[in-house]
ZAMARGU-4260 file (C-alpha; in steps of 0.2 Angstrom, whole numbers, plus 5000, padded with zeros to 4 digits):
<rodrens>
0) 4998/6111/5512 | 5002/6097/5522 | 5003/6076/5519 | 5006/6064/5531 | 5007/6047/5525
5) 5010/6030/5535 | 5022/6041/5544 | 5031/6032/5559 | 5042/6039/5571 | 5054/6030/5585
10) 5068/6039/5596 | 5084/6029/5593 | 5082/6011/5598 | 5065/6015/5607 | 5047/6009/5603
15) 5036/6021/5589 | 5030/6034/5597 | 5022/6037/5584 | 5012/6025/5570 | 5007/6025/5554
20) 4999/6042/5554 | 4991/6047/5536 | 4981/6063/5535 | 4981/6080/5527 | 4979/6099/5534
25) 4971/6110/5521 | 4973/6129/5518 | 4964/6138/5529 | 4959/6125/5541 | 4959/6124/5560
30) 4961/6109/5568 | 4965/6101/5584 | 4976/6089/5589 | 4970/6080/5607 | 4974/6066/5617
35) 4983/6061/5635 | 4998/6065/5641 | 5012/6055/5633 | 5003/6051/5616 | 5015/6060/5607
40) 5007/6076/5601 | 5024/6087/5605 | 5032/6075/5592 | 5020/6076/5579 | 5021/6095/5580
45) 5042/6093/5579 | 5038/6083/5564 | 5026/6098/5559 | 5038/6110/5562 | 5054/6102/5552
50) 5064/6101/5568 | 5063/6080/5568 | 5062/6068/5552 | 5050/6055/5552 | 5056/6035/5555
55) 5047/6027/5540 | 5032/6035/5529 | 5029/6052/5519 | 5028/6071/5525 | 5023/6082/5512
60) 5025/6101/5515 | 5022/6115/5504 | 5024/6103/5491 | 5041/6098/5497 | 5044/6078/5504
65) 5051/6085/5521 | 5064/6068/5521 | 5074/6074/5504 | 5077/6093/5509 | 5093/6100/5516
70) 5098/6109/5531 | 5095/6125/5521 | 5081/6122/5511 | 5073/6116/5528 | 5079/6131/5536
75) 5071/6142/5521 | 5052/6131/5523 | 5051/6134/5542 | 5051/6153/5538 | 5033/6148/5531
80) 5029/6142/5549 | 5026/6149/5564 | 5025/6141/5581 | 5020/6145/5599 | 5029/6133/5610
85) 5021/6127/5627 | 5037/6135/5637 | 5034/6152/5628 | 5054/6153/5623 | 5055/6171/5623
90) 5072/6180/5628 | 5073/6188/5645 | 5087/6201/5639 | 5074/6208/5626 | 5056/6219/5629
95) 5041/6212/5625 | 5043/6221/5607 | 5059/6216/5603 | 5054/6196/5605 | 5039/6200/5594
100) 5048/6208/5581 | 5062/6197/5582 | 5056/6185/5565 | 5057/6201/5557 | 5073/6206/5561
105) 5080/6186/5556 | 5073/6190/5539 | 5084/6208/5538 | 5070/6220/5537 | 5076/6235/5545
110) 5065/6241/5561 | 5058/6256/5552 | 5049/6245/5541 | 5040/6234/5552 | 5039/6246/5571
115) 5020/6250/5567 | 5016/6232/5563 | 5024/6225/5578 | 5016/6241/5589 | 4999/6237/5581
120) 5000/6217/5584 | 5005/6221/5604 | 4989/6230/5605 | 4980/6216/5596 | 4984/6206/5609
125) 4982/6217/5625 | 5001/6220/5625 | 5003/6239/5621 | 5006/6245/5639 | 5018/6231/5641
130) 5027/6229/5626 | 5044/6236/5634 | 5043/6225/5648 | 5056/6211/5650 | 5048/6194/5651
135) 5054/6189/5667 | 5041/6202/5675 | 5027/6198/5664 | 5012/6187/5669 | 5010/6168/5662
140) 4994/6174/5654 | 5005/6189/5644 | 5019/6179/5639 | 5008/6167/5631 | 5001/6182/5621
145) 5016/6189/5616 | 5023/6172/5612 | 5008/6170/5601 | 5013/6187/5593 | 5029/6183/5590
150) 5024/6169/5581 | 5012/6178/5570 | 5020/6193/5564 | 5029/6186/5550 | 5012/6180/5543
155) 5014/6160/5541 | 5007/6151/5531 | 5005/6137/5546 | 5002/6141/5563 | 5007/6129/5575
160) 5003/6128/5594 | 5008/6118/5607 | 4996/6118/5623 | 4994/6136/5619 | 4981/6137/5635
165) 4985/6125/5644 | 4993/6135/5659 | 4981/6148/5661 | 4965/6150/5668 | 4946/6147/5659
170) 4942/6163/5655 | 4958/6167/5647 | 4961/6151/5638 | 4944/6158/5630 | 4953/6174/5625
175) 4969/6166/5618 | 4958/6153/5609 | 4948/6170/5602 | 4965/6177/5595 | 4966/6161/5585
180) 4951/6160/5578 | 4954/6177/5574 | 4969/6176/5565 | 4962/6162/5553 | 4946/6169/5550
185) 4957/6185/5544 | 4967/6174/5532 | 4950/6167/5526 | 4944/6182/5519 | 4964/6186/5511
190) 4965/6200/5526 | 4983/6208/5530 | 4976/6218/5545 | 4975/6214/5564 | 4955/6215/5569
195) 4957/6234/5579 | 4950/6227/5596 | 4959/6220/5611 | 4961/6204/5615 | 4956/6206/5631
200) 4936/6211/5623 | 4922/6202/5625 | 4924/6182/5621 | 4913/6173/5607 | 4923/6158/5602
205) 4918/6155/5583 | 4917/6134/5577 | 4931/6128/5572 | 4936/6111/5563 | 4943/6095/5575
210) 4956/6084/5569
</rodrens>
């Protein structure tokens, strides 16, 4: 699904940030991407995400060599990609809901089709009470949930999360790391359905793979 290969990658006339990076993400795999402040894991998830180009090397998505592709067939992958970004990015003028179902709306799919999806994934994630509340009134905890909904619903076909617990306390960290699990474990087994508990259950976080 994806190919890294000797990928480098330099801002301007500035040193590589990153170097000669080669490896590969499976279907269905989840992995983690560690290190210190500074190492450049934002910009390797950019690079993931199409919105950079790498400075030298070979990315490989969905079959596509990321450095040939235009503005629009870029535009086109990314739809295949979902991402939760560390400063949530939702928009303060919309509910809860209508940040969620917000993917589905850019794709033209009229509200009728998808308000039960949306309304179901809300209570997935413990949101169902707050779903037409603006952001600016929500928790940390719950705008990291519904930004983690947001960028689910359209069922991706990669998943991408920056810091997604890293400004939350223990025992939800546990719970957000839960909903991932979850939702990978679901696309194992070919699954279209949101598992019918809350996310705010009982935690049992499930081995996952480390990269």
């Amino acid at each position: 699904m994806v190919r890294f290969e000797n990928v480098g990658l330099r801002y301007g006339l500035g040193p590589e940030v990153l170097r000669d990076l080669t490896f590969r993400i499976e279907p269905h795999s989840f992995q983690f991407l560690t290190g210190p402040s500074g190492a450049g894991k934002t910009s390797l998830l950019r690079l993931l995400f199409l919105s950079l180009k790498p400075t030298r090397g070979l990315i490989t998505q969905f079959g596509h060599d990321v450095a040939t592709l235009s503005k629009d067939a870029v535009a086109t992958l990314r739809r295949r990609i979902g991402i939760v970004f560390q400063d949530f990015r939702l928009l303060d003028h919309m509910t809860t809901y209508e940040n969620v179902a917000l993917p589905l709306r850019v794709m033209g799919r009229r509200e009728d089709t998808y308000r039960d999806e949306v309304v179901e994934l809300l209570n997935w994630v413990g949101l169902g009470e707050r779903m037409w509340a603006l952001p600016p009134v929500l928790s940390g905890g719950e705008k990291q949930r519904a930004a983690i909904a947001r960028a689910v619903i359209a069922r991706p076909q990669l998943l991408l999360a920056d810091e997604p617990t890293g400004n939350v306390d223990p025992s939800l960290a546990q719970r957000l790391l839960r909903l991932f699990i979850e939702l990978n474990q679901i696309r194992n087994l070919g699954g279209d359905r949101h598992p019918r508990h809350r996310a705010d259950g009982p935690v049992r976080c499930a081995p996952a793979g480390a990269a």
